[in-house]
ZAMI-848451 format. One record per residue (C-alpha): residue number from 0; residue in one letter; x, y, z. Coordinates in nm, 3 decimals, always signed. Layout:
R_n_res_px_py_pz
R_NUM_A_X_Y_Z
...
END
This chain:
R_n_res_px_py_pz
R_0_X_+14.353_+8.350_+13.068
R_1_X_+14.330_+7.972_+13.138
R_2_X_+14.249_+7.871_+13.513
R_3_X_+14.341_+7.547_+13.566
R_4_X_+14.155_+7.254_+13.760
R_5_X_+14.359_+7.168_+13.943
R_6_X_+14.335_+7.372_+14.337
R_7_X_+14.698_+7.395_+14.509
R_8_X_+14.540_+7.611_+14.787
R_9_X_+14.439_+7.380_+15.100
R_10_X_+14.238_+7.504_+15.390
R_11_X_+14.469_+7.301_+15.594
R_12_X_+14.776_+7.412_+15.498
R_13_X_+14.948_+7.095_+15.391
R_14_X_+15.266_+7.111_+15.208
R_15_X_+15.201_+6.947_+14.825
R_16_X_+15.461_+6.749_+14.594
R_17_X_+15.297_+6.875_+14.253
R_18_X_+15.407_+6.583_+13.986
R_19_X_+15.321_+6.616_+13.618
R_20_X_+15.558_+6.595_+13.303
R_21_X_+15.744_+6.842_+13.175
R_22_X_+15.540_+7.168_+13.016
R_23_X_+15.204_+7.082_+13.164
R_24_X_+15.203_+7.435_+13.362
R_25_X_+15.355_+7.337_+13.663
R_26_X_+15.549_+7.624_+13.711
R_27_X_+15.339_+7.870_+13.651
R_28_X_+15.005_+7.704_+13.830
R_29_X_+15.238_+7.711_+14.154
R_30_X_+15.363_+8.050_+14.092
R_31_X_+15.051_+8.212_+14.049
R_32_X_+14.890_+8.043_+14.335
R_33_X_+15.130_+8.131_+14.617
R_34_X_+15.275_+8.502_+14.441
R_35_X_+15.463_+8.538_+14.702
R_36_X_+15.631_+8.228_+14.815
R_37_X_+16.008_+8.214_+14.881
R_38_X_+16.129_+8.018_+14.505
R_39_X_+16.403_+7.770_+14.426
R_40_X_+16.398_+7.688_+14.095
R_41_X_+16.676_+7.392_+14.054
R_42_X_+16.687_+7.442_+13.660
R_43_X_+16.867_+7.769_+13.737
R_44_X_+17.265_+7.710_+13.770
R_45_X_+17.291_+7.873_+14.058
R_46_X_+16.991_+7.731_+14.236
R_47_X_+17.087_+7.391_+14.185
R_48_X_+17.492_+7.408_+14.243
R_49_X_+17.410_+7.612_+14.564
R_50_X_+17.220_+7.360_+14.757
R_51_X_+17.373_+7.033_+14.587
R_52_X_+17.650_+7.117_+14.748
R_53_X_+17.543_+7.177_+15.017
R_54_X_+17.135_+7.111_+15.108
R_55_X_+17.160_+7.255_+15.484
R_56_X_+17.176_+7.570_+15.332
R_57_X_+16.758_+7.562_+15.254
R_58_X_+16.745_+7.552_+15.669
R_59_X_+16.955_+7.896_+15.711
R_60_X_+16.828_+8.055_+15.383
R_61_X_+16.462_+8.026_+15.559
R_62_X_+16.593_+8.064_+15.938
R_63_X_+16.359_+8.396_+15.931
R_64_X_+16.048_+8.275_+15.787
R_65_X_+15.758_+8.301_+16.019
R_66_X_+15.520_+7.978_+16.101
R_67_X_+15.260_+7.876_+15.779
R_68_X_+15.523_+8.098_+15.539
R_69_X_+15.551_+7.892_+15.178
R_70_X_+15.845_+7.801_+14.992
R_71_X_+15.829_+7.661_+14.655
R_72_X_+16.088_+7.414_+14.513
R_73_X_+16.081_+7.341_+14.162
R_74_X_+16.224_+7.043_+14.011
R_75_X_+16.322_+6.916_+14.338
R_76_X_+16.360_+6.525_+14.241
R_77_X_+16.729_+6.690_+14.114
R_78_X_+16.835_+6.703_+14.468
R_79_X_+16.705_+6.407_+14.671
R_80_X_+16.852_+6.483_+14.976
R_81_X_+16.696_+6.820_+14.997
R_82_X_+16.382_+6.606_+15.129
R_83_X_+16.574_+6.555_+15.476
R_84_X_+16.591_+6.925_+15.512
R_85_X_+16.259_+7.023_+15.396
R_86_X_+16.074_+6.719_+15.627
R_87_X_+16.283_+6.887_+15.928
R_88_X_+16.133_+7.254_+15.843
R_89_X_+15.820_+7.133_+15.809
R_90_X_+15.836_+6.951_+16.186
R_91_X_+16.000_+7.251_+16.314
R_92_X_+15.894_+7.561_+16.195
R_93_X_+15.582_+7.436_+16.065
R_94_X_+15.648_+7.565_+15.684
R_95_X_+15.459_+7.524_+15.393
R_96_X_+15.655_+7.354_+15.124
R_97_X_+15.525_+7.368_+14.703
R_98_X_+15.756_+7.089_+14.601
R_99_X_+15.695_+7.022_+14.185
R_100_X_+15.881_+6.786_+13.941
R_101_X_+15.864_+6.570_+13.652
R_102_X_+15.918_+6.246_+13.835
R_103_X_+15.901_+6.114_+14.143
R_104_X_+16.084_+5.780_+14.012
R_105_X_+16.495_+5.944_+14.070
R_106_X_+16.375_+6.044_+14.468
R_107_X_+16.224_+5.643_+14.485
R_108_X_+16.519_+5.531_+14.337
R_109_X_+16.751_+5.763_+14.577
R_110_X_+16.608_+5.627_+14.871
R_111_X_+16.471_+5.963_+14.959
R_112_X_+16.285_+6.135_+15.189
R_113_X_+15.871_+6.113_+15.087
R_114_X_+15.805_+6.333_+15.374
R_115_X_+15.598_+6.042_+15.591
R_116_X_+15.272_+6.127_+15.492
R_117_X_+15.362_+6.486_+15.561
R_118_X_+15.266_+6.606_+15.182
R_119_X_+14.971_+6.572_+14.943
R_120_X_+15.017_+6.412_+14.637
R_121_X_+14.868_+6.586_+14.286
R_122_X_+14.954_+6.516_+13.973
R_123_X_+14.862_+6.802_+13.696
R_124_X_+14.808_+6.681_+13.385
R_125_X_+14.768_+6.868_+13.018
R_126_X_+14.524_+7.094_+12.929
R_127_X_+14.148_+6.941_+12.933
R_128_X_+13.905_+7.067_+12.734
R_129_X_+13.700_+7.194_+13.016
R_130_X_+14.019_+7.467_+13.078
R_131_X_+14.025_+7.610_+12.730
R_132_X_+13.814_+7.888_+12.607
R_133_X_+13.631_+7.849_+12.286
R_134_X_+13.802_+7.492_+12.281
R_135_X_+13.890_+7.356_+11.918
R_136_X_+13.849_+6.934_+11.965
R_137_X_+13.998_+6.906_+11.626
R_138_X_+14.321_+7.119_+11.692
R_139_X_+14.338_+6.891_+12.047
R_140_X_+14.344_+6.588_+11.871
R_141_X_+14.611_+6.661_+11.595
R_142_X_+14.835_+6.837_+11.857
R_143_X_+14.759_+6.760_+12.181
R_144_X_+14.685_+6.966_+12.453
R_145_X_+15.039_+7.091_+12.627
R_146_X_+14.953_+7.437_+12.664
R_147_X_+15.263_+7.562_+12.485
R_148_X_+15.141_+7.330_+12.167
R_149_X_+14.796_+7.397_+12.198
R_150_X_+14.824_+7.840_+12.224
R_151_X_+15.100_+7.852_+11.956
R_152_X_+14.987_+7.905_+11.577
R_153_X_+15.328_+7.629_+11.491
R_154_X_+15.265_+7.317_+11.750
R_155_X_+15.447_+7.071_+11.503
R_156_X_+15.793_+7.240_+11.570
R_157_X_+15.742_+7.253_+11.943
R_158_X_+15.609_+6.876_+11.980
R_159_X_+15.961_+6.780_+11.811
R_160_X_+16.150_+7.011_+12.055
R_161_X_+15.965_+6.838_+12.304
R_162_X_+16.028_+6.512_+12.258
R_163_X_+16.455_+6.607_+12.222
R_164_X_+16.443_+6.781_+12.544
R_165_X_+16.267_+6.494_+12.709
R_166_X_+16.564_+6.280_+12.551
R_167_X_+16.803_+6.490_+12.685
R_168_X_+16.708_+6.612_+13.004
R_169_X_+16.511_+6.302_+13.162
R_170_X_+16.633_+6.019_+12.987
R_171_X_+16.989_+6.115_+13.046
R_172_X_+16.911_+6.141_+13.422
R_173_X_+16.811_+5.795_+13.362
R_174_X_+17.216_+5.661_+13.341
R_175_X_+17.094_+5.597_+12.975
R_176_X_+17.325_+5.888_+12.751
R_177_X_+17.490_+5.581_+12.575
R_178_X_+17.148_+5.460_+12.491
R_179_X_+16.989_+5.791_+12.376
R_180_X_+16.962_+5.628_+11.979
R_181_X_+16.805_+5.311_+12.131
R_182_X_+16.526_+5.506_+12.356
R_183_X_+16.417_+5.723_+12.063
R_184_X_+16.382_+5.416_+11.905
R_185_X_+16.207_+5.268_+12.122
R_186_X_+15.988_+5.548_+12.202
R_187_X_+15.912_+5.540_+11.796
R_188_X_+15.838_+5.200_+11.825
R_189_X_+15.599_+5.284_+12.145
R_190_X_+15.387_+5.526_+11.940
R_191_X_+15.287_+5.268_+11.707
R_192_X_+15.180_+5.062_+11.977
R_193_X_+15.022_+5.378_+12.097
R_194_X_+14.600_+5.262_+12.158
R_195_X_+14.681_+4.913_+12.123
R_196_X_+14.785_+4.574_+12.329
R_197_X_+15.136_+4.547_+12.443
R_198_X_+15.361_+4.317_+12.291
R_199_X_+15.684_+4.354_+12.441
R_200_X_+15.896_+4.044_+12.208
R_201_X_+15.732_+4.237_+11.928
R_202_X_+15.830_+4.606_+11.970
R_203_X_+16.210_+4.372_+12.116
R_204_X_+16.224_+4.243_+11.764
R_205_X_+16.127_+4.600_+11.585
R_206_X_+16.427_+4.766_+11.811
R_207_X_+16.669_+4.496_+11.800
R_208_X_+16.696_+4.484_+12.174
R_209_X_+16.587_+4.238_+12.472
R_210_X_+16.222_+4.217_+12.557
R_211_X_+16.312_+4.300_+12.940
R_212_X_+16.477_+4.633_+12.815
R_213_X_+16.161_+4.718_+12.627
R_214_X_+15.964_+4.630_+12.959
R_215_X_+16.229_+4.852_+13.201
R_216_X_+16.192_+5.133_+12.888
R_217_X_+15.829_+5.126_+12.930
R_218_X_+15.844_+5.153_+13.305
R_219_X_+16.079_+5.490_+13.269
R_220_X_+15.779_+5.587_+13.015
R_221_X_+15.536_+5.574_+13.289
R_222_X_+15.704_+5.686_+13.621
R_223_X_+15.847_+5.976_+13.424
R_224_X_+15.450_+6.049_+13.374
R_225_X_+15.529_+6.054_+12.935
R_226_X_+15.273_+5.735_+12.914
R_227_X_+15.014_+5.516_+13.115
R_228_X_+14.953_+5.126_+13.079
R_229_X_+14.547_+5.081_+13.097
R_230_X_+14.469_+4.789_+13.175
R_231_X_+14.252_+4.509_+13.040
R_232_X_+13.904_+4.441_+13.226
R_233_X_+13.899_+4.065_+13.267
R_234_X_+13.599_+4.011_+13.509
R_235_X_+13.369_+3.865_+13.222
R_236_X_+13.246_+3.505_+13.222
R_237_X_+13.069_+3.431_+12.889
R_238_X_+13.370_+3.570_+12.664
R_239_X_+13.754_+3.503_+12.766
R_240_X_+13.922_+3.865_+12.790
R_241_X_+14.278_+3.922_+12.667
R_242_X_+14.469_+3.996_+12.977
R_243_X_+14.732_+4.208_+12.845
R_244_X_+14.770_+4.599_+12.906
R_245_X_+14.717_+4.907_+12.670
R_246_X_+14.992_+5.184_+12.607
R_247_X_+14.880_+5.516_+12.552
R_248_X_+15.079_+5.878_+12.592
R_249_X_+14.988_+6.133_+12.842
R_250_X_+14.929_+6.372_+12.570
R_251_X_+14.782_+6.283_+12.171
R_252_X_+15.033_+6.507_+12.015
R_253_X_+15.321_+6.343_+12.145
R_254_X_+15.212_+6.002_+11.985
R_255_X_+15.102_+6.212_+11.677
R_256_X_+15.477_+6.352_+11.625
R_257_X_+15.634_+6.052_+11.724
R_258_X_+15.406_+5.848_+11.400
R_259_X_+15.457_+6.157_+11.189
R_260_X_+15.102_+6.192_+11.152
R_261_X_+15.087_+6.570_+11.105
R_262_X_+14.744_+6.677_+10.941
R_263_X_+14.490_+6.420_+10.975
R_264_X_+14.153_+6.522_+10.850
R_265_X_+13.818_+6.362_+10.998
R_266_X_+13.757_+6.001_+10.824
R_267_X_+14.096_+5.887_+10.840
R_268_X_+14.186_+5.550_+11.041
R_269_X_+14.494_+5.818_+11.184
R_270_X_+14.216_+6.054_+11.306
R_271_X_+14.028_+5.772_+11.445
R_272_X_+14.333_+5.610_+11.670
R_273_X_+14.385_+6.012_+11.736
R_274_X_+14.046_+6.100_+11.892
R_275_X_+14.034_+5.740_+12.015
R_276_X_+14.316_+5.857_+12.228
R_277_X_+14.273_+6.226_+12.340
R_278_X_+13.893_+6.113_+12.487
R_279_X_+14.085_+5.844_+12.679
R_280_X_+14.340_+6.136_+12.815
R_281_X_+14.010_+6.350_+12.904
R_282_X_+13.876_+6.038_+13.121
R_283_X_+14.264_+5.960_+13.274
R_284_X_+14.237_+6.334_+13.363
R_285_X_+13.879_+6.374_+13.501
R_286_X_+13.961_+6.067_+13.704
R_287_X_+14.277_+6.180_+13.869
R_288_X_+14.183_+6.550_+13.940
R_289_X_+13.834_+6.407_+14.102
R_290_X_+14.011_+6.142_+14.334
R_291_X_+13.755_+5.898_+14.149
R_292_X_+13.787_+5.547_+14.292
R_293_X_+13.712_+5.341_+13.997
R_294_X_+14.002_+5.242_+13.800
R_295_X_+13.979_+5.273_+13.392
R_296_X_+14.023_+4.932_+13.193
R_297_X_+13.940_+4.871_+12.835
R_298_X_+13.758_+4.510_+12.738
R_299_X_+13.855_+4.305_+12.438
R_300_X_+13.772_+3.970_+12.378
R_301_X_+13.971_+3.702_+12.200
R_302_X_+13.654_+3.643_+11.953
R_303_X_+13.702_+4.020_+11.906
R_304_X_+13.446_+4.263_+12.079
R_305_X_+13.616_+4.544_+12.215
R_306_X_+13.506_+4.858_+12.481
R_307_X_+13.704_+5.131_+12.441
R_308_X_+13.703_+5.234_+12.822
R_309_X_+13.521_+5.049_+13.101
R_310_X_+13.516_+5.291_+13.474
R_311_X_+13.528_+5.040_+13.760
R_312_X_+13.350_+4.723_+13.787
R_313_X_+13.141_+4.785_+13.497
R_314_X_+12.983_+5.094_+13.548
R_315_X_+13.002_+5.305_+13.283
R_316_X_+13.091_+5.162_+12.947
R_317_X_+13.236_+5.404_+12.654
R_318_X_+13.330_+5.321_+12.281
R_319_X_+13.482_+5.616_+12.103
R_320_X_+13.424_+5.664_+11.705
R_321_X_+13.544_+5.901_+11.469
R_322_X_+13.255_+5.840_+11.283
R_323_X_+12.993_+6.156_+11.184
R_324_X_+12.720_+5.865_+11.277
R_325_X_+12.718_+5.565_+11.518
R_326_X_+12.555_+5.284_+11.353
R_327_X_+12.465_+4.958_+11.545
R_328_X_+12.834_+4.755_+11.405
R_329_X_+12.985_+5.039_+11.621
R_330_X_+12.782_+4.892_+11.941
R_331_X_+12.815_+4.555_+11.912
R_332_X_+13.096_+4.563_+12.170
R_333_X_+12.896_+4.770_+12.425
R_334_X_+12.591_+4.577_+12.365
R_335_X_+12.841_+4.245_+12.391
R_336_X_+12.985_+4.392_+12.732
R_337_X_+12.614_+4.420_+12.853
R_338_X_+12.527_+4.090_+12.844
R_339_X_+12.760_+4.018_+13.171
R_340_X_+12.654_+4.403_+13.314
R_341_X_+12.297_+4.459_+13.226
R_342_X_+12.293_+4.752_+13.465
R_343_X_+12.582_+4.923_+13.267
R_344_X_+12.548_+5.252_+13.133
R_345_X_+12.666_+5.259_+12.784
R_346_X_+12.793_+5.550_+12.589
R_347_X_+12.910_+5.579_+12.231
R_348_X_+13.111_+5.933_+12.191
R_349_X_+13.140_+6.039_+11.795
R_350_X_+13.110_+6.310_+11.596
R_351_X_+12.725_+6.290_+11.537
R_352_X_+12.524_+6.630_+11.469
R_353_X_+12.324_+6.570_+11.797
R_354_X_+12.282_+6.368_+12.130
R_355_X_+12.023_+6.065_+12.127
R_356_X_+11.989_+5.699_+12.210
R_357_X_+11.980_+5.362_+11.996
R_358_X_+11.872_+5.050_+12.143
R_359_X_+11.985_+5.176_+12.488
R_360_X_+12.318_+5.349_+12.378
R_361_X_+12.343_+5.717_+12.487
R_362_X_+12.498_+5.889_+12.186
R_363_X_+12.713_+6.203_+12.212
R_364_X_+12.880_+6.438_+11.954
R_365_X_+13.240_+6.419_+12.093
R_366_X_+13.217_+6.793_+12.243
R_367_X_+12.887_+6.708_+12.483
R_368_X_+13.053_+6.454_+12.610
R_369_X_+13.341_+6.609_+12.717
R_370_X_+13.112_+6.931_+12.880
R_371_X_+12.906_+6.590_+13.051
R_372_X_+13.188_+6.450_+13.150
R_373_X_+13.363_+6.814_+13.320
R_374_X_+12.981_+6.864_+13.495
R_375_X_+13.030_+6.556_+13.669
R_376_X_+12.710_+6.414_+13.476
R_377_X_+12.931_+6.067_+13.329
R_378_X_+13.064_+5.978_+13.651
R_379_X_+12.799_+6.137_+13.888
R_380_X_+12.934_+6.391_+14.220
R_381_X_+12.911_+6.130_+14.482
R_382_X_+13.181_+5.961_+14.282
R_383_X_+13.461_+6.259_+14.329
END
């Protein structure tokens, strides 16, 4: 049995909007948390067409419900105005509402209801290594870690189901069914730029459509929680920083289907970008389920030194090799980045045999790290 990270169940009671994209366990997290909660699930026909039509029914379906009962309502961003009723049960009859979706961008664009403060905000995110037993770092990185991928002995036929259902389902929701060609596309064209710099005109060019499209394609990418933009760290004096982001999708195996890279084997530049990647969607993890106030940046230079992940204002500094031994080329970025931080702590993460340090670089096989990073020894307690 996995137990998730992520803790639904509040001392003080507050009613939760659970966000995370689709098949990262949202539905059954809530549903094993709160057993016995009153459930609307708005994928179910009846569920939705029910209170679509007609969203005052919630308040006489739950009319009975006693003060600090929970209701769940899954999917909910498919009926916006369903907020209006739920903020009014939660003023007057004080109940506990489990509201979970995909997306909170179709409620922003709505106009509706955020409940005034009135609900916490979580976001659940894949699997992290720190949830699976006996965790396999090289079946993570060539499938990614949606837990339906990850368990299942065939991940390469559910990562392409995933992506068509994500097409169909989201993106259509989007006012974009004419365009369904053009966003696979572009989402192709995406996981090339997976790991690296944003060019919009360049990935315009490669999908024969405006630049602003790609930009407004990018931005469905990211409030539909399928990608992040990390950005650049540009508070360096002695070497000029490029200033533009860094694309990367919420989960490696997504990017991995999407580039047909199927069976990468250690030593590969494919395996490299790969592990480059699912470390980076360990830290984005770590960082949001810990409330960390630091944001995560990457450094490059335009004389080409280059950080893999920087955590706030130059704390912690971490360059990520799929190399079975960091050698001091594979520093020089780090060591480049300390010259403006001296009191940086720099990591390398690799596949070496065993932890130690080089010329002030902490070294970590790839696994350590990840059981440092869970123990809250990379970014210390008083920072969650």
């Amino acid at each position: 049995m996995i137990k998730r990270i992520l803790d639904l169940d509040n001392a003080d009671n507050d009613s939760v909007f659970v966000w995370g994209a689709r098949q990262v366990g949202k539905t059954t997290l809530i549903r094993e948390t709160y057993p016995d909660a009153v459930y609307y699930d708005l994928l179910r026909a009846k569920d939705f067409e029910r209170l679509l039509r007609n969203p005052s029914l919630l308040g006489d379906d739950l009319a009975t419900l006693n003060d600090g009962d929970t209701v769940i309502i899954d999917e909910v961003q498919k009926i916006p105005q369903l907020l209006d009723e739920v903020h009014s049960l939660i003023f007057r009859k004080n109940i506990r509402f489990i509201l979970s979706g995909s997306s909170p961008r179709k409620l922003k664009r709505h106009g509706a209801n955020m409940l005034g403060g009135r609900a916490l905000r979580e976001v659940l995110y894949p699997l992290v290594s720190a949830e699976i037993p006996d965790f396999d770092i090289h079946k993570a990185v060539r499938y990614g870690t949606l837990p339906r991928h990850y368990l299942t002995s065939d991940p390469w036929k559910r990562l392409g189901a995933y992506v068509g259902v994500y097409l169909n389902e989201e993106i259509r929701e989007e006012a974009l069914s004419r365009r369904l060609r053009t966003f696979s596309q572009f989402m192709e064209m995406a996981a090339f730029s997976n790991g690296e710099v944003v060019v919009y005109k360049n990935i315009a060019q490669d999908c024969g459509i405006d630049y602003r499209t790609v930009k407004d394609y990018f931005d469905i990418l990211i409030d539909t929680l399928v990608g992040y933009m990390i950005p650049s760290f540009t508070h360096t004096k002695k070497r000029r920083a490029i200033q533009s982001p860094k694309f990367y999708y919420f989960d490696v195996g997504i990017a991995n289907y999407l580039r047909n890279r199927r069976n990468i084997q250690l030593g590969s530049a494919d395996f490299g970008h790969a592990f480059e990647h699912f470390i980076i969607q360990e830290l984005i993890a770590y960082i949001g389920y810990n409330d960390v106030p630091e944001q995560l940046s990457y450094w490059r230079t335009n004389s080409g030194y280059e950080v893999d992940a920087i955590i706030g204002n130059g704390r912690v500094a971490i360059e990520i090799k799929a190399t079975e031994e960091i050698q001091s080329r594979h520093t020089k970025g780090l060591k480049a980045f300390q010259e403006e931080y001296p009191d940086c702590r720099l990591i390398a993460v690799s596949f070496d045999v065993r932890p130690r340090i080089s010329n002030g670089v902490e070294i970590y096989p790839a696994t350590v790290f990840l059981n440092k990073l869970w123990n809250h020894e990379v970014l210390p307690p008083t920072f969650h």
